[in-house]
N, C-alpha and C positions, 0 to 999 in steps of 0.2 A: 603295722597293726596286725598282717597278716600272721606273724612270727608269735606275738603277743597272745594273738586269741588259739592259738595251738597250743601255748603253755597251758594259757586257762584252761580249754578244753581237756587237756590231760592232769590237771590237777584235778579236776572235776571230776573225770572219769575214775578215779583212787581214789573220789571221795574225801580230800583235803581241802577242797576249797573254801569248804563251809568254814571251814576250821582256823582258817588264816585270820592273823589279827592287826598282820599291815600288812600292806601291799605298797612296796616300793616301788616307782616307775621313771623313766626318761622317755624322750622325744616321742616317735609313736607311740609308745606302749604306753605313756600318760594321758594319750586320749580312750583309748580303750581302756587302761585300768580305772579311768575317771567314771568313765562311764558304768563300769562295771559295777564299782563302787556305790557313786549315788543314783542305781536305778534298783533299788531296793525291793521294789515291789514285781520284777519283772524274774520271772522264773529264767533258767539258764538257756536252756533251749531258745526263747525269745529273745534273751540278751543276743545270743550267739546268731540268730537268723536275721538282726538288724545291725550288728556290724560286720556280718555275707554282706547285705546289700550296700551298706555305705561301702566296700570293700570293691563293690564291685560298679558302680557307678561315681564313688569318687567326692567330693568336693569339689571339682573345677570350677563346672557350670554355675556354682552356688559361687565359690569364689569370686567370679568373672561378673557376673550380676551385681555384687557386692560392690565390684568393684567401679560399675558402671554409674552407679548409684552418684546425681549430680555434687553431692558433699564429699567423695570420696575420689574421683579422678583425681582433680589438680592436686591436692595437699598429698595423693600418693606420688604422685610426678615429681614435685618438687622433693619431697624426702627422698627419693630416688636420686636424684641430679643431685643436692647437695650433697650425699653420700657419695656419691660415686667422684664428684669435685675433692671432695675430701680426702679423699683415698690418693687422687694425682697429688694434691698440693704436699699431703705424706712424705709422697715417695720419690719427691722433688726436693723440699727443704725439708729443715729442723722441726719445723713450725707445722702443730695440725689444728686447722679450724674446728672451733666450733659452732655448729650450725644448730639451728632451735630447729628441733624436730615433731618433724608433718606426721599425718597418718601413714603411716608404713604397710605393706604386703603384709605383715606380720600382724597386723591389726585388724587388716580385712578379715585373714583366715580367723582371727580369734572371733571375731562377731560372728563367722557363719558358725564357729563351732557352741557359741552363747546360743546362738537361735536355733541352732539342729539340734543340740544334743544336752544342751545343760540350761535349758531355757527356765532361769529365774532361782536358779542355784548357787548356793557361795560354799565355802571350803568347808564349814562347819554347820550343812543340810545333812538333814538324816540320810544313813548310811547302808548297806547292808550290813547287817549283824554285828553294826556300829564298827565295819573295819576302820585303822587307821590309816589313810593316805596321804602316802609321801610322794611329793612330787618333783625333782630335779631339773635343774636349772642351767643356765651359765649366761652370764653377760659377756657376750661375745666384746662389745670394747676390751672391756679391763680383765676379763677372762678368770672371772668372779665369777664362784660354785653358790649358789641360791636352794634354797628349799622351801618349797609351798606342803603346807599341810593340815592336816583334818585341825591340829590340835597349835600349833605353830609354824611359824615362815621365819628364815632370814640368812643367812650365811655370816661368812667372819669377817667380811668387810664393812657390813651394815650392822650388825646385832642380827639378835632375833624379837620377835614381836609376838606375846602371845594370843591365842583367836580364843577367846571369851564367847560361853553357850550364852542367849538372852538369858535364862534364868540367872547365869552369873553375874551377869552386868545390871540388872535389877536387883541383884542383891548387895552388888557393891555399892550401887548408886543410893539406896535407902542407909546403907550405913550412916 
């Protein structure tokens, strides 16, 4: 994140930032360009002095909390264990289980990042100066490239799906 908002920052500083009309992102840099993105209303300097401070305190504590939380221990435990089961029976036989999957670590972080930072937001909320964002993927199973975006999601092994503004879908719906 730290790398990401140096870019921004120097884009900003030459005055291009305004100017961009997608912002493509991966792994860290899709939370801060996320953010960047749908906090439309928040001049740069603010943007930039609230993720200093996430930067500099972290998600853990939030994580850890999250993860404390009595509906969330066991079903991360278990996802854990059968994962990790999984991965021996692999690399033992031919044969790899499949296990129905629990709330995952990846899940935890994703709700603290729904509750800290995008709280009540989906792909196609207003934007700043309506950029378009793309955000990159990979399903680590099958090692499947995914793309989430302002306007469309999908990759080559699913399709893609398109994200319809409500006025669209009220328009199509009255046809």
């Amino acid at each position: 994140m730290a790398f990401h908002l140096g870019c921004l920052r120097a884009l900003d500083d030459l005055g291009i930032l305004e100017k961009i009309g997608v912002l493509s992102t991966i792994s860290g840099g899709s939370v801060i360009g996320a953010y960047y993105a749908y906090t439309p209303d928040k001049p740069f300097c603010k943007f930039e002095s609230d993720v200093r401070l996430y930067l500099r305190n972290g998600f853990h504590r939030k994580i850890v909390a999250e993860l404390m939380r009595p509906n969330n221990l066991l079903p991360c435990m278990a996802d854990f264990i059968c994962n990790k089961g999984a991965a021996l029976i692999g690399r033992v036989t031919p044969w790899e289980p499949e296990f129905k999957r629990h709330l995952s670590r990846t899940d935890i972080f994703h709700n603290v990042l729904k509750d800290e930072l995008f709280p009540g937001l989906m792909l196609n909320s207003p934007r700043r100066n309506n950029i378009e964002v793309v955000v990159g993927a990979c399903e680590l199973r099958t090692g499947s490239a995914f793309r989430f975006s302002s306007a469309k999601s999908g990759g080559w092994r699913h399709g893609e799906s398109l994200l319809l503004r409500r006025s669209d879908r009220q328009r199509l719906c009255s046809a």
